[in-house]
C-alpha positions in Angstrom: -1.0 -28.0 82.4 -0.8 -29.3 78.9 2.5 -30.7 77.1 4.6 -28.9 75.0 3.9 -28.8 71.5 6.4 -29.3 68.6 7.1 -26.5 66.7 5.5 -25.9 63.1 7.5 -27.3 60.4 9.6 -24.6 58.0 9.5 -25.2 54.8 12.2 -26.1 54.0 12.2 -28.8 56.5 8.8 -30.2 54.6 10.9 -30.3 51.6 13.6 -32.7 53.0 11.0 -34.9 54.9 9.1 -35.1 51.2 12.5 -35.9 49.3 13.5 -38.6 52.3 10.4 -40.1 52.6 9.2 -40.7 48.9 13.1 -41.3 47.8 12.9 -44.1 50.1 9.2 -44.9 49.2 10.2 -45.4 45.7 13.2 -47.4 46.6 10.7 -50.1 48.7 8.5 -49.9 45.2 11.3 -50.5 42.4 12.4 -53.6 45.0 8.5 -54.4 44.5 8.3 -54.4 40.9 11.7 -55.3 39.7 10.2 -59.1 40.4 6.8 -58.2 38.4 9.3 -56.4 35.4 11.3 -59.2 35.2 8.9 -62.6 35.8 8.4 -63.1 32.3 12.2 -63.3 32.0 13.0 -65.6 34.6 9.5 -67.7 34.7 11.7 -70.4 34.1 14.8 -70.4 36.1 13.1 -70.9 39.4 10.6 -73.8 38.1 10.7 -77.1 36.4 11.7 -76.9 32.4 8.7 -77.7 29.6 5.9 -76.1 30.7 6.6 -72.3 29.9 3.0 -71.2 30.2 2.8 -72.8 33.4 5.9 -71.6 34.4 4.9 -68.2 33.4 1.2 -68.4 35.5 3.3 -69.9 38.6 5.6 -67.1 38.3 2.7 -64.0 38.5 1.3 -66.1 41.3 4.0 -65.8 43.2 4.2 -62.3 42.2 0.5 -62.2 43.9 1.8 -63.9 47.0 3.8 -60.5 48.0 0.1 -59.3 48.0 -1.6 -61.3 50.6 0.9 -60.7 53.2 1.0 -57.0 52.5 -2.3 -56.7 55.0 -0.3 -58.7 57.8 2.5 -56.5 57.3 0.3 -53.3 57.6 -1.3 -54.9 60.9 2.6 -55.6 62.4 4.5 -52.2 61.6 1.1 -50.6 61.5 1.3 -51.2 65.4 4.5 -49.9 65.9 4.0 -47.1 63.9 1.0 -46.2 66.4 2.9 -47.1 69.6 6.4 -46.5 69.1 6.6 -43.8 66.0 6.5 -43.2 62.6 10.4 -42.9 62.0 11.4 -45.9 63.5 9.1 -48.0 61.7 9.8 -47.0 57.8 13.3 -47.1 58.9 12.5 -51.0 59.6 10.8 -51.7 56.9 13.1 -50.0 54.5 16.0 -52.5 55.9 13.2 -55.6 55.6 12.4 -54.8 51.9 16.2 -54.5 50.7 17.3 -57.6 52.0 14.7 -59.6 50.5 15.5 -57.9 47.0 19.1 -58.8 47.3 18.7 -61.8 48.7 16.6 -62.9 44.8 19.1 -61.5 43.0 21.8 -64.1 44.7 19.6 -67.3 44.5 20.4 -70.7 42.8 18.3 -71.5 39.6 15.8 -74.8 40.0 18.5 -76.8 37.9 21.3 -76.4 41.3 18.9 -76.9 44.3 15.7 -78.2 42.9 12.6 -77.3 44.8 14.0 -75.0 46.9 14.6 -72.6 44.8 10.7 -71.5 43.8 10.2 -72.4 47.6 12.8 -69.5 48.6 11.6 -67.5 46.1 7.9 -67.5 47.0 9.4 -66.2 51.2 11.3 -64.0 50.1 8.6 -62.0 47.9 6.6 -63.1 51.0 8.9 -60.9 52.7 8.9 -58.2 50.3 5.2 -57.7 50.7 5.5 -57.9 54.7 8.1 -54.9 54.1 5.6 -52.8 51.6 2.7 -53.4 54.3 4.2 -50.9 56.8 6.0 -48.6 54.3 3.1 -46.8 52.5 1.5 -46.2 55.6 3.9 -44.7 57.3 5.4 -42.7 54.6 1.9 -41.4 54.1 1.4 -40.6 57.7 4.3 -39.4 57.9 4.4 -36.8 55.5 0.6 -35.8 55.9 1.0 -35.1 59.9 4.0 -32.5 58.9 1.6 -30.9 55.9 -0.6 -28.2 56.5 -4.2 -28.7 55.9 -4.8 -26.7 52.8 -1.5 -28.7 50.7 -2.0 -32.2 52.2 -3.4 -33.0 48.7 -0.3 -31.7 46.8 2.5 -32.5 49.2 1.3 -36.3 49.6 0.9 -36.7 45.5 5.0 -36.3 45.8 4.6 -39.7 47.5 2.3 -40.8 45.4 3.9 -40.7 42.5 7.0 -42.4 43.6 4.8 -46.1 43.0 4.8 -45.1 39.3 8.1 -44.1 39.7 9.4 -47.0 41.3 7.7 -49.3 38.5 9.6 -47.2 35.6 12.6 -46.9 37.8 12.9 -51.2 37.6 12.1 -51.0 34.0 14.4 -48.5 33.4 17.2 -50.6 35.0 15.8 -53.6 33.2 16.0 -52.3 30.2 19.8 -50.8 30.7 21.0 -54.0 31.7 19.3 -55.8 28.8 20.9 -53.5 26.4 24.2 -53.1 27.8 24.9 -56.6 28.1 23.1 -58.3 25.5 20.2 -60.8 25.5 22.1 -63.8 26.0 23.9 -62.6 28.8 21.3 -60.7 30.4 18.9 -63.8 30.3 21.7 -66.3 31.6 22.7 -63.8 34.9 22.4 -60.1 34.0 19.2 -60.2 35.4 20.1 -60.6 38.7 21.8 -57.0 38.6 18.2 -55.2 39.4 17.7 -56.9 42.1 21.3 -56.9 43.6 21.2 -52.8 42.9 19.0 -52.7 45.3 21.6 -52.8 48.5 22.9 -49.5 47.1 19.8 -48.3 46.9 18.1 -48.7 50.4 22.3 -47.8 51.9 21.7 -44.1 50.1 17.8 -44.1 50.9 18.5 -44.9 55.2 21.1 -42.2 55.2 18.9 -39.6 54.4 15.9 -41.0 56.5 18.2 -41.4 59.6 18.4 -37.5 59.5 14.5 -36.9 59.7 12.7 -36.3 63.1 9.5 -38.1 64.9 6.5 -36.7 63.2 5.0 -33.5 65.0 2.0 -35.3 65.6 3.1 -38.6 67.5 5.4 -36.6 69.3 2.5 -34.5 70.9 0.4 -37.9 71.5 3.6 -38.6 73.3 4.2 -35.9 75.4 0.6 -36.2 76.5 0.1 -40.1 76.9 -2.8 -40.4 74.7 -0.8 -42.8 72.6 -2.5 -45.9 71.5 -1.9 -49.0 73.7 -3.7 -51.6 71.5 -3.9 -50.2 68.1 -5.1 -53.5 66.2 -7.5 -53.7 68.6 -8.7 -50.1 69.0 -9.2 -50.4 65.1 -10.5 -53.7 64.4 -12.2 -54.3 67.3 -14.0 -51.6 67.6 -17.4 -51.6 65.4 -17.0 -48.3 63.9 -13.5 -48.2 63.0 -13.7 -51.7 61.8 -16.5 -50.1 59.3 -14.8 -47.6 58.6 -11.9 -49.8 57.4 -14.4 -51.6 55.3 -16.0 -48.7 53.8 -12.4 -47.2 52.8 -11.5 -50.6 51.5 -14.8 -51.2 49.3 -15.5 -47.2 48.4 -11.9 -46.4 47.4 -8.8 -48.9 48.0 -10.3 -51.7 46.4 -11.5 -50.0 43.1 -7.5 -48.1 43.3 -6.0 -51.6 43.4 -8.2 -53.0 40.5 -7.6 -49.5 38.3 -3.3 -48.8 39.0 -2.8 -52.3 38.3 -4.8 -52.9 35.3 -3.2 -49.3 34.0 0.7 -50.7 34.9 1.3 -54.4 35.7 -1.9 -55.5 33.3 -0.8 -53.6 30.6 2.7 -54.8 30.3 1.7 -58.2 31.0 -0.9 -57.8 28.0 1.5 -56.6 25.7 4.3 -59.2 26.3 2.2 -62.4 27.0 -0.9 -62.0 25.3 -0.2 -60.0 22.3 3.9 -61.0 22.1 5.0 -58.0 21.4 8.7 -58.3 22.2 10.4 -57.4 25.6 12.1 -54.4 24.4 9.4 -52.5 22.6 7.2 -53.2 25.1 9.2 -51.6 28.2 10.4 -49.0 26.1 6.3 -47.9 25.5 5.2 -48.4 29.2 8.3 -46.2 30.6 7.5 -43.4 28.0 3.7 -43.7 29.2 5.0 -43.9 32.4 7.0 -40.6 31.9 3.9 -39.2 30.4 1.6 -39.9 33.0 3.2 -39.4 36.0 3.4 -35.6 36.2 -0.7 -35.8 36.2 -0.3 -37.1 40.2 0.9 -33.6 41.4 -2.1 -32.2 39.4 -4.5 -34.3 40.6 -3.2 -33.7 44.3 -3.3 -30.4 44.3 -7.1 -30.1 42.2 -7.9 -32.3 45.3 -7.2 -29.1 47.9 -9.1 -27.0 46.0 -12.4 -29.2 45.0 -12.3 -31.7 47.4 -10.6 -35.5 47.7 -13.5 -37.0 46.5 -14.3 -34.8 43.8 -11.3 -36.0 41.7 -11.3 -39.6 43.3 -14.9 -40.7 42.1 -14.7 -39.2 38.6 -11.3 -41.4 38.3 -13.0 -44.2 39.2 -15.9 -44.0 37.0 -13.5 -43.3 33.7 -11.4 -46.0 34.6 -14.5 -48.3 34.5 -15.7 -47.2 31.1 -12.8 -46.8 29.4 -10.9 -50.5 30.1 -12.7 -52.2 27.1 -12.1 -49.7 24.7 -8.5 -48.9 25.2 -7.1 -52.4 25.5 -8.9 -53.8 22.5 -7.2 -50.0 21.1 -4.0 -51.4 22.3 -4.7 -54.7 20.4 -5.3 -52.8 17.5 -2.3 -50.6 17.9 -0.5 -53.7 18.3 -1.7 -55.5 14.7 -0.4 -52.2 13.6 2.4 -51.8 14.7 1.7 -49.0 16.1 3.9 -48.2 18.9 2.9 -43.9 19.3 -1.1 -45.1 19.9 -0.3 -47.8 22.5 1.7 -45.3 24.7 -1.8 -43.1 24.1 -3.7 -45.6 25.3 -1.7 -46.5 28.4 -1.2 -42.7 29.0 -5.2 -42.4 29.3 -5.0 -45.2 31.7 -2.5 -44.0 34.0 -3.8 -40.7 34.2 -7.3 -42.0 35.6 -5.4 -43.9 38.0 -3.8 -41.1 39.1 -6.8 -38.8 39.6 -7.7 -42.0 42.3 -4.3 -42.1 43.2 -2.8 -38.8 44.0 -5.5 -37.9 46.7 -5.3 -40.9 48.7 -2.7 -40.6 51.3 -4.1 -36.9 52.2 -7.5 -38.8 51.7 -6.8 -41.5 54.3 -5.5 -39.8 56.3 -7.8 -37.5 57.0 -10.4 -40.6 57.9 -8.9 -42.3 60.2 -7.9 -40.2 63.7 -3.8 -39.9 64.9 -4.1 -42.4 67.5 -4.6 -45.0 65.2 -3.5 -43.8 61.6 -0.8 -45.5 60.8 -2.5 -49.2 61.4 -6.1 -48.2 60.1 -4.7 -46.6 57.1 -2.3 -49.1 56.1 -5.0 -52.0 57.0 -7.7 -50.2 54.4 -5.0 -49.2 51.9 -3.3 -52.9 51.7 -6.6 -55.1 51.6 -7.6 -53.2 48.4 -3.9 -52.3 46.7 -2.9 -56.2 47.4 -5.9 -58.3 47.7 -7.8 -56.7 45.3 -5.1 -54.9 42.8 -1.8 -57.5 43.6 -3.8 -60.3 42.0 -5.6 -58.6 39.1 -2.8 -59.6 36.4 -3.3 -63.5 37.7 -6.7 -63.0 37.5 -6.9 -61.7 33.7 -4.5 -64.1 32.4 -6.3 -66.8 33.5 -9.4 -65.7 32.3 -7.8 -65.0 29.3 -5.8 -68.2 28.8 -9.1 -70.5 30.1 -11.2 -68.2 27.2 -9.0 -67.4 24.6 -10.2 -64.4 24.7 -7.8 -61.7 25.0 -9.7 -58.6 26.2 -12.4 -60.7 29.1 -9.0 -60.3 31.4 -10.6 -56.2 31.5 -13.6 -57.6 33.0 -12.7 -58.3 36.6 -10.8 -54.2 37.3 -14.1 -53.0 35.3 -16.5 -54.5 38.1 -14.3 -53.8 40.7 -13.8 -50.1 39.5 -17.5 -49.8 39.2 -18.5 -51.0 42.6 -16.2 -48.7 44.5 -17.7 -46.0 42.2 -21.0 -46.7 43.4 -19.9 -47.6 47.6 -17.8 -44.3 47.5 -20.8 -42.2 46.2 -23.3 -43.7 48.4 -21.6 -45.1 51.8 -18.0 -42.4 51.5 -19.5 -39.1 50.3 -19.1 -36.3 52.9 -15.3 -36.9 54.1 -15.2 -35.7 58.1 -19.0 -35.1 57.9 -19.6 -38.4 57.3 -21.1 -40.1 60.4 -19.4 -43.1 60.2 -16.3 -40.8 60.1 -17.4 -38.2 63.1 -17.8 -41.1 65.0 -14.3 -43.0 65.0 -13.0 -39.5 65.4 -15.3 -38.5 68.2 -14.0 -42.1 70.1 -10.0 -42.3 69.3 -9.2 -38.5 68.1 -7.0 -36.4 69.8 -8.8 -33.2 71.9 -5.9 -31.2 70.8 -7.2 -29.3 68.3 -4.0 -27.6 66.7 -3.7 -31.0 64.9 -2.5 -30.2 61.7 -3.4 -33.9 60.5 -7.1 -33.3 60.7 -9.3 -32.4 57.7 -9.6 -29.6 55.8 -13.2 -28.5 55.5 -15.0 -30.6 53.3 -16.2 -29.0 49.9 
């Protein structure tokens, strides 16, 4: 006699699990970016004085190292997401990510402990991507496993957007703070105040998450044992799930990292350290793109239920790829010009192809990867290409564009990476649940129930 199954979620419940889960999604991305908004500000706090443009590369790199960890942190809470629930684990890594933000907003400058300040500073954004490792993926599973089939494309985008959200949210703050107390103070402490806000922040966020329950679909794998004992194993062990990882990261995540990136982090990066534009027009034109572009993720989630995930994903990559070069050496011009209206234009454009890549993932992923192990697959594929591939991309172009001089060959590395997932997604991807690759990870760890609400829509 088979278990008893959760009952269908109302929706009105979907509503609250959407407003906990990306509220305290976006929380875990503003304590991301607040490092990445404000690096260029502090570059020289944390590391010896007289060498700004070093201090300036050390200080993205260590924005990158947030990056490389985020795959071990997907591997860790994606784990306990797959053996001991979806709930419990964003709840940990909510608590994780908050502390680390606090904790840089309270250290000592290089000048009052030396070399342990940029030593500290590297662990705790170490830290901070450990915590982002396990959040996306569980959000994402999260709210996909209570969505019915047919809206998974436009409930997810909710969560989506709260990335882009997060990003204006810390420049938003930045630029309050900058304003209300003046340059001189914020650049002596002020700037700590982002980062400190940030204990308020995840306090609000956990009180509304602690009021959610398990997700329908762990809570059946529960009731009838078919939970996964050795999810790392059972997903990177295992030949075809292991390909399947690899496909996802090389056909879509990869070319995502490369493209949101470029679109965001690149683009303020370009206009503060390449082309000097000062601090505050350039925050004040990436939040209004950023306010511009961001109702395009609901669109773009919601085109993907009624065309297909793919459909909207591979045209976004294949815009994004042709449209890099001309829009930044636009922005360059806009720049000259002092032409503030065309560079929001231009960053507009780039956000918006990001987010017809963007807004399908989480529904897209998944919909690949089978309950039993979703949370770790998912947030294995999804962090290799978002970090790896998208958390270094602003290293990677200012160096190429410092060693060059050359201020538009930065474009060169998200263009190739763009391109190839364009190509591996049409080729190796196309086809969704029909793929074969697909059927077959699903045919060996899916669950026989088949009121799973989780699993694909028919592909169109």
């Amino acid at each position: 006699m088979s278990s008893p199954l959760p009952p269908q979620t109302s929706p009105r419940e979907l509503r609250r699990i959407i407003a906990a889960s990306s509220t305290g999604t976006l929380i875990e991305w503003y304590d991301f970016f607040v490092y990445g908004s404000l690096a260029v500000v502090f570059s020289g706090f944390f590391f010896p004085s007289g060498e700004s443009s070093l201090a300036l590369l050390v200080s993205v790199a260590s924005f990158g190292t947030g990056f490389v960890v985020r795959p071990l942190g997907a591997l860790f809470f994606g784990r306990l997401g797959d053996r001991v629930g979806r709930k419990k684990t964003f709840l940990a890594t909510l608590v994780v990510m908050g502390a680390a933000t606090t904790l840089i907003g309270c250290l000592p400058k290089y000048d009052t402990i030396g070399t342990a300040a940029p030593v500290l500073l590297v662990l705790l954004r170490l830290l901070q991507g450990f915590a982002v490792g396990g959040e996306y993926g569980g959000a994402a599973t999260y709210v996909a496993e209570h969505s019915p089939a047919d809206r998974r494309g436009t409930y997810t985008s909710f969560l989506q957007t709260t990335a882009t959200l997060g990003l204006l949210l810390s420049i938003g703050v930045v630029v309050a703070c900058r304003l209300l107390l003046g340059e001189d103070a914020f650049t002596s402490w002020g700037w700590r105040l982002p980062f400190l806000l940030s204990a308020v922040l995840v306090l609000l966020s956990l009180r509304m998450r602690l009021k959610l329950h398990e997700s329908p679909v762990f809570a059946r794998m529960q009731a009838q044992g078919t939970i996964s004992k050795a999810p790392i194993r059972e997903t990177l062990g295992d030949h075809r799930s292991l390909g399947l990882v690899l496909l996802t990261l090389f056909g879509l995540t990869a070319g995502l990292g490369a493209i949101w990136y470029t679109s965001q982090f690149y683009a303020l990066y370009f206009l503060q350290s390449v082309l000097k534009v000062d601090f505050l027009t350039t925050n004040v034109c990436m939040a209004v793109a950023l306010v511009l572009g961001t109702p395009s993720y609901v669109l773009f989630g919601r085109l993907s239920d009624q065309y297909g995930r793919q459909r909207v994903i591979v045209p976004g990559l294949a815009l994004s790829a042709v449209s890099f070069l001309p829009l930044y050496a636009w922005i360059r011009e806009a720049a000259t010009d002092r032409s503030w209206a065309q560079i929001v234009v231009a960053v507009t454009l780039q956000i918006v192809f990001s987010a017809m890549v963007y807004a399908p993932t989480a529904a897209y992923l998944t919909e690949l990867f089978p309950p039993r192990i979703r949370y770790t697959g998912l947030s294995v594929s999804y962090h290799l290409g978002t970090g790896v591939f998208g958390g270094f991309m602003p290293l990677i172009a200012l160096s190429l564009t410092t060693s060059t001089g050359n201020q538009l060959v930065g474009v060169a590395y998200p263009i190739a990476v763009a391109a190839l997932s364009t190509v591996v997604s049409l080729t190796l991807l196309r086809g969704g649940k029909a793929n074969q690759l697909v059927r077959a990870v699903w045919n060996q760890f899916g669950t026989p129930d088949r009121t799973d609400t989780s699993e694909p829509a028919p592909t169109k």
